[in-house]
C-alpha positions in Angstrom: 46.9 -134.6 -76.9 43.7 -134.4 -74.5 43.0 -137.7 -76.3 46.4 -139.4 -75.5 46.1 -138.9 -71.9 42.4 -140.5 -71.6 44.3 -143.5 -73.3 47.0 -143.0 -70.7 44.3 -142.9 -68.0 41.9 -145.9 -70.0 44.0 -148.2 -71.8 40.9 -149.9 -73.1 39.7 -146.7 -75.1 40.1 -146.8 -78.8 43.7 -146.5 -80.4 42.3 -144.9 -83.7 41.0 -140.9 -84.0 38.4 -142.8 -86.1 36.1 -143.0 -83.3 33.5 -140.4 -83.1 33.5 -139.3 -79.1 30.7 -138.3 -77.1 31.1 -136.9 -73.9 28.8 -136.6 -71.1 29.2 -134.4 -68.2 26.7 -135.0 -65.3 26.2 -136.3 -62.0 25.0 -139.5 -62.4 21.6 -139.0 -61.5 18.0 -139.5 -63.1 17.0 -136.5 -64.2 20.3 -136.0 -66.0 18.8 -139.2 -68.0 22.2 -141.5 -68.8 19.9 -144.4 -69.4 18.4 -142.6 -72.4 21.7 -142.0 -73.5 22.8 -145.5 -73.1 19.5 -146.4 -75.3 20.5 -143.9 -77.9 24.3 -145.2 -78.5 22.3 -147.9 -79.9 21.4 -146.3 -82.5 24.2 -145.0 -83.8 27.2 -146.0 -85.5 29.4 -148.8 -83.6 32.7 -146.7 -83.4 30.9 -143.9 -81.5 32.0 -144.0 -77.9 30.6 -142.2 -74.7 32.7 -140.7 -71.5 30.6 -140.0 -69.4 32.4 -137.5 -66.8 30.3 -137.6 -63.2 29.7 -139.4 -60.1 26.7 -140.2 -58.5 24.4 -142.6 -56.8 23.3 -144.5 -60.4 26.6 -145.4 -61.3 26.3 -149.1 -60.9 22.7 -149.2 -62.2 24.0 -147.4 -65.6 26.9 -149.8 -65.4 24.5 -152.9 -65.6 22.3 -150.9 -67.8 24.8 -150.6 -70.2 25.9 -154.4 -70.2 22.2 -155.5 -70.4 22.1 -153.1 -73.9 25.3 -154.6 -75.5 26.9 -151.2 -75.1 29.5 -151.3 -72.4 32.6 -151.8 -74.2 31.6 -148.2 -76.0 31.2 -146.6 -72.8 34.1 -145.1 -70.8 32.9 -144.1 -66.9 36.1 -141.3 -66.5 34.5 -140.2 -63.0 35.0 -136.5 -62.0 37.4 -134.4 -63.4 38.4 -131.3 -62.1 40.0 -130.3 -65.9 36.6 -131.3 -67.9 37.3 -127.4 -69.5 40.4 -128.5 -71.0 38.6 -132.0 -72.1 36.0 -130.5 -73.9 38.3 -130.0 -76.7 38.8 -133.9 -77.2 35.1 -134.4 -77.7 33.3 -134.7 -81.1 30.1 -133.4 -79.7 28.6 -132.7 -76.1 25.3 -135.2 -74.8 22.8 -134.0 -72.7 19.6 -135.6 -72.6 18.1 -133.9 -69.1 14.8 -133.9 -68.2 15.4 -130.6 -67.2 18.6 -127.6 -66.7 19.2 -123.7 -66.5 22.0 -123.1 -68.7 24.4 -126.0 -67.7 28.7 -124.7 -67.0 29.7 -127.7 -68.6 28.0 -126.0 -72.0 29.5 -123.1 -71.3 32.4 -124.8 -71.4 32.3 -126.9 -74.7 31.5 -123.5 -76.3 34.9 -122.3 -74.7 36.5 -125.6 -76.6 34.6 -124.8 -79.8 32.6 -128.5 -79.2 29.2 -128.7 -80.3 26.2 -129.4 -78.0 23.5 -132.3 -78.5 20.7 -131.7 -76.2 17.1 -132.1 -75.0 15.5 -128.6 -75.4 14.9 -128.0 -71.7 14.8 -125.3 -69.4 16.9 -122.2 -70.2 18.9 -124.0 -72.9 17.5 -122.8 -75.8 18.6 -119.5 -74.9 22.0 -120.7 -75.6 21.9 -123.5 -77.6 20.0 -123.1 -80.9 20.2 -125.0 -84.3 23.0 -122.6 -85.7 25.6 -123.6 -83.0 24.5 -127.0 -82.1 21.2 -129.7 -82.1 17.7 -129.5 -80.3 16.1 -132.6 -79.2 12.5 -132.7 -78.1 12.3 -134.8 -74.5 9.0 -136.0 -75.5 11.0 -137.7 -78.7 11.3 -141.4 -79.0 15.1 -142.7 -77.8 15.2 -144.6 -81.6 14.4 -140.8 -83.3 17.4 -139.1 -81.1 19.3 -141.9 -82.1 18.5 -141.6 -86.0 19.3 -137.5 -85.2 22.5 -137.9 -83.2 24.1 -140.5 -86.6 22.9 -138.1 -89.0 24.6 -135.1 -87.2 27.6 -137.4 -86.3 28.0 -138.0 -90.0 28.5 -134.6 -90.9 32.3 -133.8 -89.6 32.2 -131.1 -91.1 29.0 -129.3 -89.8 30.4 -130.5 -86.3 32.8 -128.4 -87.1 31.2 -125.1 -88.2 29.0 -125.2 -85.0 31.3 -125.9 -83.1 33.2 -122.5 -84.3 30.0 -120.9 -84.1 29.1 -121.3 -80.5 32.7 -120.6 -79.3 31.4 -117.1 -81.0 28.8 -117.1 -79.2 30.1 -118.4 -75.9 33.2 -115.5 -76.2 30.6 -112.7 -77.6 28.1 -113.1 -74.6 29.1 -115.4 -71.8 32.6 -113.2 -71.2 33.5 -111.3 -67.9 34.0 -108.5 -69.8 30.5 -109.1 -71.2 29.1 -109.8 -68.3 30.6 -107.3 -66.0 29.6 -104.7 -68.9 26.0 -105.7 -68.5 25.9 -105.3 -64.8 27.5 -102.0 -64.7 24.6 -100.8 -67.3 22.0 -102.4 -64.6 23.8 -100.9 -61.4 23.8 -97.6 -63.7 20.0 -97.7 -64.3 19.3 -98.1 -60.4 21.1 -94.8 -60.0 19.0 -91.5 -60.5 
């Protein structure tokens, strides 16, 4: 469904569900490193695709970027979205490649959808994201060796799959306002005497 409306939207996406779709979700900035995503498609398999969700003041550099790597007709600019929650679920895997984050809402979010997480391990995401629910990059790894990690992980639909059920566990069992409201009524409780 999600799928079917990005076609709606971008007639010059891929007709098949063969596709194996990556989504990006960023402003399209430095640090959130698009151009070593771009190098990294690459790499991979020819019918994996990239949206990359965002706006921002690289847009036209990544644009040319991509045509200088042979890439653009597998990358799909889809701008911002104010429903990226609900189009988590049409994603194969989340990309994030940062230099550096906290613990990034839109990750939050593909837990929500049950869509596993490819990422640099940066900042406070490996407090979230760890090898049972999704994939750890170094930053100091070479583009071609994220490539070769990102196919072998792409390969493995089923894997995808069980992370991806995984961290929704973990998203629902810790990120909750229940959970969350819980843990500040236990801090407020403590400041008492």
């Amino acid at each position: 469904l999600i799928r079917a409306r990005w076609r709606t939207q971008r007639p010059n996406l891929p007709r098949s569900d063969d596709p194996h779709v990556l989504g990006a979700v960023a402003r399209l900035s430095s640090e959130k490193r698009h151009d070593r995503m771009l190098n990294v498609l690459r790499e991979v398999d020819d019918r994996a695709i990239l949206l990359c969700f965002g706006t921002g003041p690289l847009e036209a550099d990544l644009r040319a970027r991509a045509r200088a790597l042979g890439v653009e007709k597998r990358v799909f600019w889809m701008g911002y979205s104010t429903t990226i929650s609900e189009e988590m679920a049409g994603l194969d895997m989340l990309l994030c490649l940062s230099d550096g984050e906290g613990i990034p809402i839109s990750f939050l979010e593909a837990g929500w959808a049950a869509t596993p997480v490819f990422t640099t391990s940066v900042g406070g995401i490996p407090d979230l994201i760890s090898s049972d629910v999704g994939y750890l990059v170094e930053k100091s790894s070479k583009d071609h060796a994220i490539g070769s990690r990102l196919a072998v992980a792409m390969g493995d639909r089923d894997s995808l799959h069980r992370k991806g059920a995984l961290f929704q566990k973990r998203v629902i069992s810790q990120f909750s306002e229940s959970t969350w409201l819980n843990r500040l009524r236990a801090i407020y409780a403590g400041l008492n005497p």
